[in-house]
NUDONU-604210 format. One record per residue (C-alpha): x, y, z. Coordinates in steps of 0.2 Angstrom, whole numbers, plus 5000, padded with zeros to 4 digits. Layout:
// NUDONU-604210
+------+-------+------+
: east : north :   up :
+------+-------+------+
:    X :     Y :    Z :
...
+------+-------+------+
END
This chain:
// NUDONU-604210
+------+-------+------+
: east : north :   up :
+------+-------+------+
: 5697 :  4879 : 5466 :
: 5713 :  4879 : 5475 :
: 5724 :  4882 : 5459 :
: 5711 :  4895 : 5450 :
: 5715 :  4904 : 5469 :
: 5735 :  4902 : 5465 :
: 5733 :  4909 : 5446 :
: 5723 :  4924 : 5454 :
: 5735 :  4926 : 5467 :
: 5751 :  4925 : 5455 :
: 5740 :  4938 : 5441 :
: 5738 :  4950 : 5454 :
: 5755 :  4952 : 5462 :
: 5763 :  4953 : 5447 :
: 5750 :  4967 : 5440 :
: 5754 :  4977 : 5456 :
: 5771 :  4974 : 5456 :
: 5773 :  4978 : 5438 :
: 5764 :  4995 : 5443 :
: 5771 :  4999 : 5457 :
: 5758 :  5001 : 5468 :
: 5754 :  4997 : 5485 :
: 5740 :  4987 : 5492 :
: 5730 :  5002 : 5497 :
: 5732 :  5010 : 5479 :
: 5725 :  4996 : 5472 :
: 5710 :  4994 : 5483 :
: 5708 :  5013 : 5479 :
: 5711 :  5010 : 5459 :
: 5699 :  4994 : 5457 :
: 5685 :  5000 : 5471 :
: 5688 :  4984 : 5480 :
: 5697 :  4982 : 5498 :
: 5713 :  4981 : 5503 :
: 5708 :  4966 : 5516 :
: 5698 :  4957 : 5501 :
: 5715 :  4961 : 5487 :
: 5726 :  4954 : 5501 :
: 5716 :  4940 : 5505 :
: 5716 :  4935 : 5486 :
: 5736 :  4939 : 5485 :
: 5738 :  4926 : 5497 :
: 5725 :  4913 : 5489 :
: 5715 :  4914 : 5504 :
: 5699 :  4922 : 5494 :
: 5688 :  4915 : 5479 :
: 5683 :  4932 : 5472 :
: 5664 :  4931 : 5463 :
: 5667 :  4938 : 5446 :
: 5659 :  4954 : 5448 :
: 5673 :  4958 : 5461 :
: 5686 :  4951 : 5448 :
: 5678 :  4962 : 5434 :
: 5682 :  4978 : 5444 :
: 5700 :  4971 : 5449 :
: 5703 :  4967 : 5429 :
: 5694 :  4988 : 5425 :
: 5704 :  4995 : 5439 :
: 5723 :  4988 : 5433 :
: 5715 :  4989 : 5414 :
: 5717 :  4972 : 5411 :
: 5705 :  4960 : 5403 :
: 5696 :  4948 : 5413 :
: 5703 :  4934 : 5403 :
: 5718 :  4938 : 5411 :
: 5714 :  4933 : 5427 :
: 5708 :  4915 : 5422 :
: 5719 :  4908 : 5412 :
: 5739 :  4911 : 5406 :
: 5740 :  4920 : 5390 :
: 5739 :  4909 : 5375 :
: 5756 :  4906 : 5366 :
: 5756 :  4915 : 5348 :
: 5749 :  4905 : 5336 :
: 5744 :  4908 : 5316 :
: 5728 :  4899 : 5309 :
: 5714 :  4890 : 5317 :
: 5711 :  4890 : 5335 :
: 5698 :  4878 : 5342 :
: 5692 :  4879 : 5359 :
: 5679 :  4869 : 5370 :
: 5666 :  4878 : 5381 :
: 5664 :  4861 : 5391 :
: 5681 :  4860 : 5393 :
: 5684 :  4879 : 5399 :
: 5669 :  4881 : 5411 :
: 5672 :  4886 : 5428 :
: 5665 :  4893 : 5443 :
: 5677 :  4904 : 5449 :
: 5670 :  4910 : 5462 :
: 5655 :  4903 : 5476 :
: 5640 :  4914 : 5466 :
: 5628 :  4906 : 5453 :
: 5638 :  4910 : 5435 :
: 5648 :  4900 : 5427 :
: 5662 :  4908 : 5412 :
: 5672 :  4901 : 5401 :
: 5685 :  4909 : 5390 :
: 5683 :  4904 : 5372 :
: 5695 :  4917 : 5366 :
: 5707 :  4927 : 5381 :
: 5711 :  4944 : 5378 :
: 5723 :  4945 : 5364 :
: 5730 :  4964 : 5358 :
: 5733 :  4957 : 5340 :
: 5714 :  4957 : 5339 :
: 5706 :  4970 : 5355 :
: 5694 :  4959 : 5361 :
: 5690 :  4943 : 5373 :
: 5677 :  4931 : 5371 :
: 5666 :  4922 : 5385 :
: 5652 :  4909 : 5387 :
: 5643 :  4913 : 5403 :
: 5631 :  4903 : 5409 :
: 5620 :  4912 : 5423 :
: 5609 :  4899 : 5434 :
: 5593 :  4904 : 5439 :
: 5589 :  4919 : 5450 :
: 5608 :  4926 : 5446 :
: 5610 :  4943 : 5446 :
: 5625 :  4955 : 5444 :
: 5628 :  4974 : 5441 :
: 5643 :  4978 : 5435 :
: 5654 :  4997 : 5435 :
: 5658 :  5004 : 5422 :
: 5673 :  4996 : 5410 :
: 5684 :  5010 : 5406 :
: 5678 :  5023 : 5389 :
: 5678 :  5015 : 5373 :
: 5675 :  4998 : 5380 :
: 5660 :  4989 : 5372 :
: 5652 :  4973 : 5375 :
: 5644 :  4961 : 5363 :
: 5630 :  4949 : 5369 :
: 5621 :  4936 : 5361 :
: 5608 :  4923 : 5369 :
: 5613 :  4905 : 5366 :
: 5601 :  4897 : 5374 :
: 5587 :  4901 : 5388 :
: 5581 :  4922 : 5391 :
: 5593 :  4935 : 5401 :
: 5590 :  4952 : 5406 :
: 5602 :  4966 : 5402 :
: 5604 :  4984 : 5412 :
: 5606 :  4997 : 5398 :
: 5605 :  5015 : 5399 :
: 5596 :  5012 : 5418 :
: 5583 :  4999 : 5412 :
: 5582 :  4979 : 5410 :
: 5582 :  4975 : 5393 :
: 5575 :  4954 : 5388 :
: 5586 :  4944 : 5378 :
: 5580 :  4927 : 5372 :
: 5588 :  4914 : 5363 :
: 5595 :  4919 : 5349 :
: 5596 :  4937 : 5351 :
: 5609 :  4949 : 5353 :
: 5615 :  4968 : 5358 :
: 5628 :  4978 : 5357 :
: 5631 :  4994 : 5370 :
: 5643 :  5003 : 5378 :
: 5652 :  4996 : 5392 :
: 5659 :  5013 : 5399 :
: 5642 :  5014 : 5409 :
: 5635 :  5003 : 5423 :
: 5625 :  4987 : 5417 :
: 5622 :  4970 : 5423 :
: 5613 :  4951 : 5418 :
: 5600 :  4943 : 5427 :
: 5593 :  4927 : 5424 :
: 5574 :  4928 : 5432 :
: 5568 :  4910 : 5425 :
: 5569 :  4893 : 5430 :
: 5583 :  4886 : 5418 :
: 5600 :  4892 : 5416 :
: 5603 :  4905 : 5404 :
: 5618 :  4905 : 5393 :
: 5627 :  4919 : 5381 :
: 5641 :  4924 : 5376 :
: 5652 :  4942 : 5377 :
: 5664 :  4946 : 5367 :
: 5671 :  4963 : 5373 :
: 5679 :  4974 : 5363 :
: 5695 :  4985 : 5370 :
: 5698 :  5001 : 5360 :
: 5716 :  5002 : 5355 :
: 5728 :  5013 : 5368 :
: 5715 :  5006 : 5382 :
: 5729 :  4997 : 5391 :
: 5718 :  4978 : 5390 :
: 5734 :  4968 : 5393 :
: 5732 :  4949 : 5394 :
: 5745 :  4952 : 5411 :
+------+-------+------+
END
């Protein structure tokens, strides 16, 4: 946990600094606090990832970019284990790993995120353009679309705008597992950092 803390910690820094803003432009860009961004600056904080979700929207940078470094460039296959990427970034009950981090070359990033049982997470809205990609690996979710919970079993999929408020729930008794590619619209500003 200690050296995800020093990679957020690093991340962040070096996106303020890059934009030149101040702690209390940040809390007001991102909707989180000045106290919490300060806190995780330092490596004092382990952020759920709904609070690094709205740090990533408010700096417009992916998500990826706040768990790993970005990936050197590289031309042909690319093989990545979801065993071997899963983390729990935070103390809540979902688990992510980043199959493939944000890269501009192709607009998108894609997780596996697992969500143990009872988990629930509302998320803001990503910024216009931004669209996520969902599909059920293994277990049920529940997705928030357009105001209402939508079930997702095994094996099936959506696609929706992410420029709205949604969120995942797991209501049954087994973990639930999906992946989420989202898509970043060219000239959105997604940056792997």
């Amino acid at each position: 946990m200690q050296e995800i803390n020093q990679y957020l910690a690093v991340t962040l820094r070096q996106l303020r600094n890059d934009r030149g803003w101040s702690l209390d432009r940040a809390a007001s860009e991102c909707g989180v606090s000045k106290a919490m961004l300060g806190q995780i600056e330092r490596g004092e904080s382990s952020p759920t990832v709904a609070t690094l979700w709205k740090i990533a929207s408010g700096f417009g940078a992916s998500l990826s970019s706040f768990l790993e470094p970005p990936a050197a460039e590289q031309s042909g296959v690319t093989l990545r284990s979801a065993d071997a990427l899963r983390q729990r970034p935070a103390a809540d009950a979902m688990l992510i790993a980043p199959l493939f981090p944000f890269d501009a070359r192709y607009g998108f990033e894609l997780f596996e995120l697992t969500l143990l049982p009872g988990y629930e997470r509302l998320s803001e809205p990503h910024r216009p353009g931004v669209v996520e990609h969902v599909m059920v690996v293994r277990g049920a979710v529940e997705l928030l679309v357009q105001g209402a919970w939508q079930p997702l079993n095994e094996g099936e999929a959506v696609r929706f705008a992410a420029d709205q408020p949604h969120g995942y729930r797991n209501r049954g008794s087994v973990p639930a597992v999906f992946h989420n590619l989202i898509y970043y619209p060219p000239g959105s500003n997604a940056q792997s950092r």
